[in-house]
N, C-alpha and C positions, 0 to 999 in steps of 0.2 A: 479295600483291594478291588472289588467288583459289588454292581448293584444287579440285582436280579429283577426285572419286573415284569411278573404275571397278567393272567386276565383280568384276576381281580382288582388290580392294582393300577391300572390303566386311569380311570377317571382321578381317584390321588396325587397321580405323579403324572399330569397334561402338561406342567410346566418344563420337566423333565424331560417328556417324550417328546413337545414342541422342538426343541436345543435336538434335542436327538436326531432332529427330519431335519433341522435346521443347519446341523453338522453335514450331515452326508449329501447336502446338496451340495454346502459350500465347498467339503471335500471334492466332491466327484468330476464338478463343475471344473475344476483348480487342474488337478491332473492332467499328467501328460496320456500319449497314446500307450494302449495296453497296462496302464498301471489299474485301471479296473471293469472291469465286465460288465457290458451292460446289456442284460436279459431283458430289462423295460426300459422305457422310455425318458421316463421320471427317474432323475437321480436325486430326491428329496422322499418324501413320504408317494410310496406307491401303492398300486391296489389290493397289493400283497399284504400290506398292515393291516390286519383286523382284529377284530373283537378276540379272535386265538392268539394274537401274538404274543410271545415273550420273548423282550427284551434284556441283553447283556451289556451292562456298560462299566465302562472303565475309565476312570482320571486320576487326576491329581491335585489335590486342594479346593477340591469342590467343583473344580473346572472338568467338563467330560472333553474326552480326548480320545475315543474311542467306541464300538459299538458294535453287536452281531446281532441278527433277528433268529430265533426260531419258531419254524409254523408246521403245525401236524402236515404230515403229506395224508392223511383221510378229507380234507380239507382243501379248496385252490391253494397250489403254493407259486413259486416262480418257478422251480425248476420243473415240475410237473408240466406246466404252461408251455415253457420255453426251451426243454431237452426233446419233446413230443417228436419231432421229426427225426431226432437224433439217436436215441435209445429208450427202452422200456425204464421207467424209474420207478425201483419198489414204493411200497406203499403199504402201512398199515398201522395197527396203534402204537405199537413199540419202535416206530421210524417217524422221524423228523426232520426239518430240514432247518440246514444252517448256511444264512445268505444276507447279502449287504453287512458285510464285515467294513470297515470303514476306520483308518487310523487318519487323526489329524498331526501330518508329519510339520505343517506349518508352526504348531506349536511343542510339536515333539520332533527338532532335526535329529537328533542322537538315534545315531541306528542302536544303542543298547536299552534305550528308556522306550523306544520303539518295540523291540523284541520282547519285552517285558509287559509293556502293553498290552500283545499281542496274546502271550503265555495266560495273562491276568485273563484277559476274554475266554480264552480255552477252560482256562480251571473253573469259570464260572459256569459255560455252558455245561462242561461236564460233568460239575456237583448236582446242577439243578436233573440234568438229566437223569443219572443216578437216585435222585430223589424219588423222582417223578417212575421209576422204570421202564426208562427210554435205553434202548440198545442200541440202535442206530442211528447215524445221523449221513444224510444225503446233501452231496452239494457239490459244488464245483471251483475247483482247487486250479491254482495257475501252476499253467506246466512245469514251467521252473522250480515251483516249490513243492511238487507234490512227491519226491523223497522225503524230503523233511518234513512233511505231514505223516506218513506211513511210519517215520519213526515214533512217532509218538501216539497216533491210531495207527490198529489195525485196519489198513486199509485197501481197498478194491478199487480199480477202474471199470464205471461200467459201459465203457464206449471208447472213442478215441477221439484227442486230441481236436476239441472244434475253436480254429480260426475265425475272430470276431471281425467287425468291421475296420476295429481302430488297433489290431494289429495283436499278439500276444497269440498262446495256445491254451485252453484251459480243460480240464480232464475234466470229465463228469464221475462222482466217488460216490463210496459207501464207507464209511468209517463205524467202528465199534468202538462203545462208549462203554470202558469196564476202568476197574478201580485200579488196574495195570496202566492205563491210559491216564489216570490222576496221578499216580505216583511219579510217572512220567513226565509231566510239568512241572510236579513241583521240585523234581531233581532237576526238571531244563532250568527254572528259575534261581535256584540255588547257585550253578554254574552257568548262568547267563552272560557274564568276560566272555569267558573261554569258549562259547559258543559261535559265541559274536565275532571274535577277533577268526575264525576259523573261517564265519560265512564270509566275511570282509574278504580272508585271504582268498579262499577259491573263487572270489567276485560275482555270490550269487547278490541280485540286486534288492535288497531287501526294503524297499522304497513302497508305501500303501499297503497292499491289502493282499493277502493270498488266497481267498476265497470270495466270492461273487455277492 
């Protein structure tokens, strides 16, 4: 369903994590305007990848087709870096941050095997988090989707609404990471059709990525 990869695990799964840097360029790269956020420069492995990171991945037959980073915010993250003019962004051992979300829709066109993807990354980040006794996760959520995150995190705007170069609005958040927030997914996956067929109807655009 999802692969979790640690600090520890980092030198084990190079092969893994190469594909991984190698997705998100080809991703990012591909995309049209406003389909994803760019805080850096590098849309492949950036200076935000380090020795803390943990990685979420997600495919299908071995093939990755998906992917989230999280990095301590006691530590440089992106949004820390990159929100700085914009708003205060908490920071502390039980907050982390969740950034370069990344779905390869080239190989996933079905907006339901997409939403599924999508959910598969969330229940990962969120078990590990749980694990780990992480409460928070800090990040920045594309306007358009950021009801639909709220329903599933509890979650906070901590600024407004910052217009990027290549066009889109994206909120800077604080989401809570509680076992209300798992259950949550894994009823969203459960009734993933009926989800889908709803965002279809009210024509939200569910195309890449909803988080930065």
């Amino acid at each position: 369903m999802f692969r979790v990869i640690g600090p520890r695990a980092h030198r084990q799964n190079r092969d893994r994590l190469a594909r991984l840097f190698d997705l998100r360029e080809t991703v990012v790269r591909a995309a049209g305007p406003g389909v994803y956020a760019c805080p850096v420069p590098e849309p492949g492995r950036d200076r935000f990848d380090t020795a803390e990171s943990v990685y979420v991945l997600a495919g299908d037959g071995g093939v990755l087709q998906g992917c989230i980073r999280l990095n301590p915010t006691t530590s440089p993250h992106m949004l820390g870096d990159f929100l700085a003019p914009h708003c205060d962004v908490p920071a502390g051992p039980g907050i982390w941050e969740g950034s370069r979300l990344v779905i390869d829709t080239g190989s996933v066109p079905d907006p339901l095997d997409q939403f599924e993807l999508r959910c598969r990354l969330a229940l990962g980040m969120t078990a590990w988090c749980l694990d780990e006794g992480i409460g928070q996760i800090v990040w920045l959520v594309r306007h358009a989707h950021f009801s639909k995150v709220a329903e599933t995190f509890r979650t906070q705007a901590l600024g407004q609404p910052i217009h990027l170069a290549e066009g889109g609005g994206w909120i800077p958040a604080m989401s809570a990471i509680d076992l209300e927030a798992l259950d949550h997914l894994i009823e969203r996956l459960r009734i993933a059709p009926e989800i889908v067929a709803d965002l279809i109807a009210a024509g939200l655009d569910q195309t890449g990525a909803c988080i930065a």
